[in-house]
DRENTOR-861679 format. One record per residue (C-alpha): residue number from 1; residue in one letter; z, x, y negated. Coordinates in steps of 0.25 Angstrom, whole numbers, plus 5000, padded with zeros to 4 digits. Each point is the difference from the previous one (the first is absolute). Example, Ala and Ser with C-alpha at 12.3 -4.5 7.8 and 13.67 -1.06 7.14 Angstrom:
// residues 2
R|1|A|5031|5049|5018
R|2|S|4998|5006|4986
***
This chain:
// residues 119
R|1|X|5000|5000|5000
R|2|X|5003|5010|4991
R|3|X|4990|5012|5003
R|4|X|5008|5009|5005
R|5|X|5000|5005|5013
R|6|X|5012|4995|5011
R|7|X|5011|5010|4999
R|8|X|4998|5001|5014
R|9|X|4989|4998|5006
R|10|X|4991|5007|4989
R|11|X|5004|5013|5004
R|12|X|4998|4999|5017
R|13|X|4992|5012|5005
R|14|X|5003|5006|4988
R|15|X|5004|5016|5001
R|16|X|5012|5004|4993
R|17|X|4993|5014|4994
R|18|X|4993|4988|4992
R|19|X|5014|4996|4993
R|20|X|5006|5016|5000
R|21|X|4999|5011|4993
R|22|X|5002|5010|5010
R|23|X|4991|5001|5012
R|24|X|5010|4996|5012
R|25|X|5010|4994|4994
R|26|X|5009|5000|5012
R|27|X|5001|5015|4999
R|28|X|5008|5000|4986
R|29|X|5012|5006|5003
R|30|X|5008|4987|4993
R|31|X|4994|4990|5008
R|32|X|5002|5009|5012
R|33|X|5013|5000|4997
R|34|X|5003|4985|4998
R|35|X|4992|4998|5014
R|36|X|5009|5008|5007
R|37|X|5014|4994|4993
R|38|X|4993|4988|5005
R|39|X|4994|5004|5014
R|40|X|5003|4988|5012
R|41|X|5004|5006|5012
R|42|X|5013|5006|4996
R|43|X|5007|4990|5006
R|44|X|4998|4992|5011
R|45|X|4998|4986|4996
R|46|X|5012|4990|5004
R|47|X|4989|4988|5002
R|48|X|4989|4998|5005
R|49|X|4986|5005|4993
R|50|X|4987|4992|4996
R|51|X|4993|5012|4994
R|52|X|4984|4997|4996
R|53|X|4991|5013|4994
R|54|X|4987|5000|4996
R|55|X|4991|5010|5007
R|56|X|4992|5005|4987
R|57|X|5014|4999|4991
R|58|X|5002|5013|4991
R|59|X|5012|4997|4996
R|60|X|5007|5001|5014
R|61|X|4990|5007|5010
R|62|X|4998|4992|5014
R|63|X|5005|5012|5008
R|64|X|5014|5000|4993
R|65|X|5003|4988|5002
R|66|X|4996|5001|5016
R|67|X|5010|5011|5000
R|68|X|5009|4992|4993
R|69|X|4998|4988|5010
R|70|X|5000|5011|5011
R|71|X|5014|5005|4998
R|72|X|5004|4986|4997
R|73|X|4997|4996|5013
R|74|X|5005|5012|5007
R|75|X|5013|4997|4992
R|76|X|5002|4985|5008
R|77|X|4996|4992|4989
R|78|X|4992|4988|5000
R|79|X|4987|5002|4992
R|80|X|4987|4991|5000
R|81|X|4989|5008|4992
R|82|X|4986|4997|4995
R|83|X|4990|5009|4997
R|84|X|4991|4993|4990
R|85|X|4987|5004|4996
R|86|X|5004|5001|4985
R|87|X|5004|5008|4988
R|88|X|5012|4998|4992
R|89|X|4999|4990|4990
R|90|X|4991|4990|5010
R|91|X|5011|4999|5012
R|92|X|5010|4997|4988
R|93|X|4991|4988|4998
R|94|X|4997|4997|5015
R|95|X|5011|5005|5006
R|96|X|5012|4993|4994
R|97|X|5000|4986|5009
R|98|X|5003|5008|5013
R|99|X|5008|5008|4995
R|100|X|5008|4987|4993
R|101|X|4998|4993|5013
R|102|X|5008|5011|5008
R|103|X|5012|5000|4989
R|104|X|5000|4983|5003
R|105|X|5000|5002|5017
R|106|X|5012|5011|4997
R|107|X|5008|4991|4990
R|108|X|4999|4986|5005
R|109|X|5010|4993|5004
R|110|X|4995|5001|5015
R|111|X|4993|5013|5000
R|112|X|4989|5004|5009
R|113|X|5001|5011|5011
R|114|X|4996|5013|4991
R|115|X|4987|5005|5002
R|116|X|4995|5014|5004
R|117|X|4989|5007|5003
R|118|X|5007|5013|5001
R|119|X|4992|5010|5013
***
């Protein structure tokens, strides 16, 4: 309505060096550092896990976060994970309902026998 573009959805398969001003913005020694302060798999989770990645993501690359599920699962814990072919910003958009459908089986009132497809 307005002309301008969906705060979301305009900037699917977008690449990040578009929106930078450093080549590989994940190599900045800040932001390094604010990933590692904030890097899952410190802890073992307490509750079960839905965990959905997008295979072309560039924020958080598909082989961490198999690794990820991997040691999760290895720990005992209950993970049902979708690979998505997606980037960031679309499985956001298109992702959200299973992962809200999850949260709803895990907090009803009768809740459903936790799901995992954990090898």
């Amino acid at each position: 309505l307005t002309g301008a573009p969906d705060p979301v959805v305009g900037f699917i398969f977008d690449r990040m060096e578009k929106y930078t001003t450093v080549p590989q913005l994940l190599d900045v020694p800040v932001v390094k550092d604010v990933i590692a302060q904030n890097r899952l798999g410190q802890r073992r989770p307490g509750a079960p896990a839905y965990i959905y990645e997008g295979t072309v993501d560039e924020v958080m690359p598909i082989a961490d976060v198999d690794a990820l599920v991997a040691q999760y699962c290895g720990q005992g814990v209950k993970v049902q994970y979708n690979r998505v072919f997606s980037d960031h910003i679309l499985l956001a958009v298109t992702g959200w309902s299973k992962a809200f459908s999850y949260l709803q089986d895990r907090l009803s009132d009768t809740p459903k026998a936790v799901p995992s497809n954990c090898k």
